[in-house]
FIFIDO-945437 format. One record per residue (C-alpha): residue in three letters; x negated, y negated, z. Coordinates in steps of 0.2 Angstrom, whole numbers, plus 5000, padded with zeros to 4 digits. Example, Ala and Ser with C-alpha at 12.3 -4.5 7.8 and 13.67 -1.06 7.14 Angstrom:
2
ALA493850225039
SER493250055036
% end
This chain:
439
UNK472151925168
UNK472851775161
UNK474351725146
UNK475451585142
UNK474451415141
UNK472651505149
UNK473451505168
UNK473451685176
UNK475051765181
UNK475151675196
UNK474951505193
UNK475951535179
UNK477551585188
UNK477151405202
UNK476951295186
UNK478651385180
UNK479551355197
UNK479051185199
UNK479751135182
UNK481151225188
UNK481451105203
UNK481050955193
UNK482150995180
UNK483551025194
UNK483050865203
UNK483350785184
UNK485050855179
UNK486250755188
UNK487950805181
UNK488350665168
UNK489850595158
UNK490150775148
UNK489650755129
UNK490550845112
UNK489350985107
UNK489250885090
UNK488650735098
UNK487350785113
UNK485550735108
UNK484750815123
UNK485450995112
UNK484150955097
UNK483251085091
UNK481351065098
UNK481950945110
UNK481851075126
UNK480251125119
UNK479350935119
UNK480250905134
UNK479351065144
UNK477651045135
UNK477750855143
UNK478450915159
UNK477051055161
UNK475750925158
UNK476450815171
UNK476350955185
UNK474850995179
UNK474050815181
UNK473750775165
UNK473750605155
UNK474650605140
UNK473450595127
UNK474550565113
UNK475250385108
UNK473450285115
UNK473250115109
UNK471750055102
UNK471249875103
UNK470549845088
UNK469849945072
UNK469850135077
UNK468050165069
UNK466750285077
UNK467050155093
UNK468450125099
UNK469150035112
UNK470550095125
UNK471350005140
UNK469949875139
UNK468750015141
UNK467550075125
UNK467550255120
UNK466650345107
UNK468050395095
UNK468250565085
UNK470050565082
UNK470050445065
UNK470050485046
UNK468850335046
UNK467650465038
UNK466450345030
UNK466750205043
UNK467650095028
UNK469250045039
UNK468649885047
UNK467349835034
UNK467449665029
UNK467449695010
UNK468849795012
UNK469849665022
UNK469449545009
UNK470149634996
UNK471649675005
UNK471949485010
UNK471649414992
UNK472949524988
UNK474149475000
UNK473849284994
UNK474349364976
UNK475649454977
UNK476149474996
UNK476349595008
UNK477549685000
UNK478049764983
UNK479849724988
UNK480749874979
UNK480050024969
UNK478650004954
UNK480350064942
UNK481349944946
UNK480249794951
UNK478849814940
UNK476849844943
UNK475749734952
UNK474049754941
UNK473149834958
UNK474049974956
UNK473450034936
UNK471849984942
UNK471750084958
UNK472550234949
UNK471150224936
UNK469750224947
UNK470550374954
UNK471050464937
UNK469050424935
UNK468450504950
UNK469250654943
UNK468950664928
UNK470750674923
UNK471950574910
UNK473150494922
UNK473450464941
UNK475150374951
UNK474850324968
UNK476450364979
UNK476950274997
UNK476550415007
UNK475450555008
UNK476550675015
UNK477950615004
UNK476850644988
UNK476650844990
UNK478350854998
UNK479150754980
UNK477850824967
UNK478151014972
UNK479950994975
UNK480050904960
UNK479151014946
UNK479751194955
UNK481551254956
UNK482351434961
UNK481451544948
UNK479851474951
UNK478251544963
UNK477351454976
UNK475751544981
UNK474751454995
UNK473251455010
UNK474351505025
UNK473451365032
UNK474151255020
UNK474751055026
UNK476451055032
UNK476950935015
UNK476451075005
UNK477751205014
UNK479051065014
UNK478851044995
UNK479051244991
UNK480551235004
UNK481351094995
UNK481151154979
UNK482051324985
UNK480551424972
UNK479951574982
UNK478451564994
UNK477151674998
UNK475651635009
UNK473951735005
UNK472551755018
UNK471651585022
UNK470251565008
UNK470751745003
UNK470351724982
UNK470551894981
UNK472151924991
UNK472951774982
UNK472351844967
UNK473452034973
UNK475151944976
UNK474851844959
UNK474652004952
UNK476152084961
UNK477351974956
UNK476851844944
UNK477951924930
UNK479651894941
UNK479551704937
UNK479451544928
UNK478251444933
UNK476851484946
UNK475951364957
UNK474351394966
UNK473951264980
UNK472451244992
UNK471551105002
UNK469751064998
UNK469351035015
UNK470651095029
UNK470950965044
UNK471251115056
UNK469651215053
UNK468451095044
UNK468151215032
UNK468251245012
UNK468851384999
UNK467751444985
UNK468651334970
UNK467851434956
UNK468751624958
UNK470351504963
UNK470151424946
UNK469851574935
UNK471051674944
UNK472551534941
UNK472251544922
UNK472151744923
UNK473951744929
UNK474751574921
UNK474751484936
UNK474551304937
UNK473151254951
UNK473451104962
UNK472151054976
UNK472450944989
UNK470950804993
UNK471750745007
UNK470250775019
UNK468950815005
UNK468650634996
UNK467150535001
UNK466850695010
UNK466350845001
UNK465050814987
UNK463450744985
UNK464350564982
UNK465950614989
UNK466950634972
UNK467850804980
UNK467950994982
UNK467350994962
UNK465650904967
UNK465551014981
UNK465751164972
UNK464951134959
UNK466551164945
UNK467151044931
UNK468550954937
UNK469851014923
UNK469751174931
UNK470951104943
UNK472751044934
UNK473250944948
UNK472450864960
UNK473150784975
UNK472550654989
UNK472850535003
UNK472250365004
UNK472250345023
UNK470650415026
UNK469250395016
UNK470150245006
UNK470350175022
UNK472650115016
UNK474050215017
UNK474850305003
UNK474650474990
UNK474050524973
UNK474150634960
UNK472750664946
UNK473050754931
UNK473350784915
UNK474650644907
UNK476250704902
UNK476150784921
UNK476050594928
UNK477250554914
UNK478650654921
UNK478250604939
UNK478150404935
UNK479850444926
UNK480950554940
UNK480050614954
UNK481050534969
UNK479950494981
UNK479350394968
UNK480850324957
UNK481650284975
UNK480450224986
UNK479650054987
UNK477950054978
UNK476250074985
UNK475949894996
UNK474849794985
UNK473549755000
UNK473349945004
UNK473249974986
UNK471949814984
UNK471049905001
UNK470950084993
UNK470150044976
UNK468749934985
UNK468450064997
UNK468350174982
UNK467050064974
UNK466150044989
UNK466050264992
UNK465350244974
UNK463950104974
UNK463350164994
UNK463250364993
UNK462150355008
UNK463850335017
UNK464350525011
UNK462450575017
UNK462450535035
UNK464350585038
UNK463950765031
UNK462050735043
UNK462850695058
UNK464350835055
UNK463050945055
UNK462250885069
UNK463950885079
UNK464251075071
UNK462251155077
UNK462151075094
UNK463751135097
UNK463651315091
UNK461751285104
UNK462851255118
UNK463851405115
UNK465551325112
UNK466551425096
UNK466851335082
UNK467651435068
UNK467451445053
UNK466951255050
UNK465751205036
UNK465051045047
UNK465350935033
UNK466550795044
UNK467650915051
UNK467151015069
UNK468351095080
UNK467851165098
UNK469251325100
UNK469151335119
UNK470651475118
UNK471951415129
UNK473051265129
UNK472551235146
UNK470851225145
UNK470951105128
UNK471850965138
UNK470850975155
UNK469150955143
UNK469950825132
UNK470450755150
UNK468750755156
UNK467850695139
UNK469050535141
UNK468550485158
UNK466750515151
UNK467050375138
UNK467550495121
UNK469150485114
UNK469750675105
UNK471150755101
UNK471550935110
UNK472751025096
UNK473851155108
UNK475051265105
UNK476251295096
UNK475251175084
UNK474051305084
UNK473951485091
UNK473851475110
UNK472251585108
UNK471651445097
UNK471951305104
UNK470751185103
UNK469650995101
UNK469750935084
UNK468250825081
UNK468250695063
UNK466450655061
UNK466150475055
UNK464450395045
UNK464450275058
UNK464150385075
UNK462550365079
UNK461350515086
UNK461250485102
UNK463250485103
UNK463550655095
UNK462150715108
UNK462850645123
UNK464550705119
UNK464050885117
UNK463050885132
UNK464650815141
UNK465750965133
UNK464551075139
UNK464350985159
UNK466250985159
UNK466451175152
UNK465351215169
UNK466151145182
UNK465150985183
UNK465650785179
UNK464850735163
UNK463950585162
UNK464850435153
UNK464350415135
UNK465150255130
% end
């Protein structure tokens, strides 16, 4: 029988009583600090400190905080040493390409680094309208604004637009920024079933009436599961009950779709079924930063008064410059949304072959191996690096410890060969045997 972390009683408890001494060993009596003042008190701090601690007795590397030497593509190198990567956004291998560098370093030349205060106060830089046209574009909607930050944009936009007498209905699996934003806002929270329409659909239902406004929000392509909700029962079932729909591209753009456009391509639904549309611009579009499409007294009002955008710096004018070429180069080379979405499914079938679990993902660029323990994420993650490939293990409490797993980001730039030899060294490692090196 085994619990906590996938160790058996046994091992358990020694694992527990060696932290014990180590700990003991570590807490020398010290200079006595004011409750007010002592940092080491911090809520979460015990809990990162034990997780590090327990991977330290267990003789594992950190595998958090790595440096890469250079671009983090589908390659990557590490310590000197090279390593196929599958822990980067760089979904459609646009981070690195020397048309995008060029764009970014012309607008350096033109208007620096920086935009120097925020877009209010200091004024645009023509980058941005254009970037934020090519994005209203893509949608199909009447206005766009490019925020700082990603997770800044849902956390200001939903705090923003819902107060106290409002409804936020959500995926229970929804992004962190999306639950910060219904916090902020102090609207009421409910979390349905993942990609439940139906059950969404009951607590609209239930309690719909009880409010002002009502906001439904999903992903079009979750980072945890690699999978995607049916948009259309979302969309109709939002306008049954008054609700305003937002969907969040963060993982979905340049990914889902026959060309990339998004969860709508994908789907096969008109993009105004969806009143506002959120993304990121650190992965496919290779910058940093957010967005919101929709409809334009919407962006109006945001432009105007949202606060992470009234007072924050604006968007950089290189990692705007970076995003609309990446954007324009998705467009003009749809070949690069073909062979991601190929060698996903690739990465997704030779897996399920080798008998490793992989969710519910759709293999679209998104894989996760669940290997059930916490324990048994880091030792293959631990194993795969000294073979030469660089993955996350997401452990608990992240996830579920029965769920803990490898999440793998496909790229249009792994080759064959690579996704094969990777999951031939999951599956030598899973059985006790060293895996051959793949990079």
């Amino acid at each position: 029988m085994t619990q906590g972390f996938g160790l058996s009683v046994a091992a358990r408890a020694a694992l527990l009583q060696r932290l014990s001494r180590r700990r003991g060993e570590a807490e020398a009596p010290g200079p006595a600090e004011s409750p007010g003042r002592d940092l080491t008190t911090l809520p979460g701090l015990r809990d990162i400190e034990m997780v590090r601690e327990a991977g330290q007795a267990l003789g594992f590397e950190n595998p958090f905080f790595r440096q890469h030497e250079g671009v983090a593509g589908a390659r990557t190198v590490i310590g000197g040493k090279p390593y196929v990567n599958f822990a980067s956004y760089n979904y459609l291998g646009l981070n690195g390409d020397p048309r995008i560098a060029a764009a970014a370093k012309a607008a350096i030349d033109r208007h620096g680094v920086s935009a120097s205060a925020s877009r209010l106060a200091s004024g645009e830089r023509p980058v941005h309208g254009a970037l934020e046209a090519a994005l209203a574009a893509n949608y199909e909607a009447e206005a766009c604004l490019a925020f700082v930050s990603g997770h800044a944009t849902n956390v200001t936009v939903i705090g923003h637009l819902l107060g106290p007498r409002d409804l936020v209905l959500h995926d229970q699996l929804i992004h962190n920024s999306v639950a910060e934003g219904a916090r902020l806002s102090g609207a009421r929270r409910i979390a349905f079933p993942h990609n439940d329409w139906q059950a969404a659909e009951r607590e609209l239902a239930a309690h719909r009436r009880r409010h002002g406004r009502a906001l439904l929000v999903l992903e079009g392509h979750y980072s945890m599961d690699g999978d995607a909700p049916e948009l259309a029962p979302f969309a109709a079932m939002a306008r049954r009950h008054d609700a305003l729909l937002m969907v969040d591209e963060a993982h979905a753009l340049g990914v889902l779709g026959a060309t990339g456009r998004g969860s709508f391509e994908h789907c096969g639904v008109a993009a105004g079924a969806v009143d506002i549309w959120m993304g990121t611009l650190s992965k496919t579009l290779s910058a940093c930063g957010g967005y919101i499409a929709a409809r334009r007294p919407l962006v109006d009002l945001l432009r105007h008064s949202a606060p992470g955008f009234v007072y924050s710096v604006g968007l950089a004018p290189p990692l705007a410059a970076a995003a609309l070429e990446s954007l324009a180069v998705m467009q003009a080379e749809p070949w690069r949304v073909t062979r991601l979405q190929a060698n996903a499914a690739l990465f997704l079938g030779l897996a399920r072959e080798a008998g490793f679990d992989v969710g519910s993902s759709a293999g679209i660029g998104i894989v996760p191996v669940i290997l059930g323990s916490s324990v048994a994420a880091a030792r293959m993650a631990a194993a795969l690096f000294e073979a030469g490939v660089n993955v996350q293990p997401i452990l608990f409490p992240v996830v579920p410890e029965r769920a803990a797993r490898l999440r793998f980001f496909l790229s249009a730039k792994h080759a064959e060969g690579e996704i094969r030899q990777t999951v031939a060294a999951m599956a030598a490692a899973r059985d006790g045997m060293a895996p051959a090196r793949v990079a």
